[in-house]
N, C-alpha and C positions, 0 to 999 in steps of 0.2 A: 411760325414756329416760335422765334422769337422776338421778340419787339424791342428791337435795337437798331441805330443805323450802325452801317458797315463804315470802316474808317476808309478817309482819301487815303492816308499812306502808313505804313505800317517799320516801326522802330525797329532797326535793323544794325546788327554792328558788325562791321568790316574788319578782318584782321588785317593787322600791317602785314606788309614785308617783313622778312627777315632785319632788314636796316632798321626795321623802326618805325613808328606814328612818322605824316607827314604826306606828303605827296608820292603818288606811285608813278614808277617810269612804265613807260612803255616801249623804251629804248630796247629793253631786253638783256639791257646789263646787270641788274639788278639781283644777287646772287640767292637762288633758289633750292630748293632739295626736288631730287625725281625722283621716280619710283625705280630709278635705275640705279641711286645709288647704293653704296656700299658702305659699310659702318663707319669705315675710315673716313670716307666722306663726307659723311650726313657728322660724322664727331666736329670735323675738322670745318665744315662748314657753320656747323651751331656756337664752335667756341670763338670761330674768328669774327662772323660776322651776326647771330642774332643778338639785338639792343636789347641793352641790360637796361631794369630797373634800379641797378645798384650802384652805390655811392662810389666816388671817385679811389676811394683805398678800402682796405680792410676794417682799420682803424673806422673810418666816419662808418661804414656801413654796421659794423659792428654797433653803434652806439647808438645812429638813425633807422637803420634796417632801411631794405629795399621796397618800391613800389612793384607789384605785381602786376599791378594793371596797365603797364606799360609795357610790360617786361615780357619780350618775345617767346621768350622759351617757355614761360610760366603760361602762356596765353594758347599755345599748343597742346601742352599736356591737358589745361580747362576744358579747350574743345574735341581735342582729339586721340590723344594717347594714353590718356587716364581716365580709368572708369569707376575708379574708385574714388565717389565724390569725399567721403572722410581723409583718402592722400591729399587729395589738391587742397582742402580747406585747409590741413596738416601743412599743408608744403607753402602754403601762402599767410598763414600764422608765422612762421618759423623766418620764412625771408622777411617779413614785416619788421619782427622782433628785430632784425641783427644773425638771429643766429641758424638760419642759411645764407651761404656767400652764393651771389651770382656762379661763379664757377662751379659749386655742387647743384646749383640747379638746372645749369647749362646741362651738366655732366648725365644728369637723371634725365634732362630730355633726352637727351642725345641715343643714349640708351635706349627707353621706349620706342624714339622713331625710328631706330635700326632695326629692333625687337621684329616691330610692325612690318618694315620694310620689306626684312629678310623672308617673314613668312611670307608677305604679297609674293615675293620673287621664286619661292621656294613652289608655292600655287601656279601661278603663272608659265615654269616650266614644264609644269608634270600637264600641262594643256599639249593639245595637238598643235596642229594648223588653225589658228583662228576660223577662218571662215567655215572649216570642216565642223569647229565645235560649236558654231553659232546655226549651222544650216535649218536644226530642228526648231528652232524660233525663229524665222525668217515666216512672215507672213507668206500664203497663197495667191495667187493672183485675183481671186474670188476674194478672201479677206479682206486685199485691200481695196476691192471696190465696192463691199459693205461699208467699207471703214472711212470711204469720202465721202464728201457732200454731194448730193448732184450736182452735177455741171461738169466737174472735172474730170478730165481724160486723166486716169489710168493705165491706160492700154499697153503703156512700155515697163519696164519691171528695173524701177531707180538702182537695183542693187546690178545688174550686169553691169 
């Protein structure tokens, strides 16, 4: 098809933590957003602890502007809460410049992920019993032993 070699590895980028670029725990301490949270939370979790790209006061930020590309809540809305690639360009000019403060950006994530949150949650209710709503995509027992290789037994049904 085409006459290319295929690459050994492929350039992949890792969002931080909430904390910030740097090493991830695996501790578990490491403060997170769920899908269980609540507006209050997810606000209260983004303004305490997502790292800012932005300068130590108002004043320096105002004069330096913020980095984005470091900048946790900026790096959220990039990949996942904004779809509107002219906002994020818009919102990443403006922290650059000075004139968005960390805090209205925190503020506008915060926002969106509760946005998002709430309707996941809002979906998620109006479901039955999981496994009641999952039953009509559960393979057959026939399925799954088209769906192995030969060799392997099959014979018991993983999801009992």
């Amino acid at each position: 098809m085409f006459s290319v070699d295929k690459p050994a590895a492929l350039l992949s980028k890792f969002l931080p933590t909430l904390s910030g670029p740097g090493k991830m725990s695996s501790s578990g301490d490491a403060p997170a957003i769920f899908l269980t949270d609540d507006r209050e939370t997810v606000e209260q979790k983004i303004q305490t602890h997502a790292y800012s790209g932005g300068r130590s006061s108002i004043d320096a930020h105002r004069e330096l502007g913020g980095d984005p590309e470091v900048d946790v809540a900026y790096q959220l809305l990039y990949y996942f809460f904004e779809d509107d690639d002219e906002v994020v360009e818009r919102l990443a000019e403006e922290y650059r410049s000075g004139d968005l403060l960390s805090g209205e950006l925190k503020a506008y994530a915060a926002e969106k992920i509760a946005d998002f949150l709430e309707a996941h949650q809002e979906r998620r209710a109006a479901l039955g019993d999981l496994k009641s709503e999952l039953e009509p995509y559960r393979l057959t027992q026939d399925e799954r032993t088209r769906a192995r290789p030969e060799g392997l037994d099959c014979s018991s049904d993983p999801n009992d």
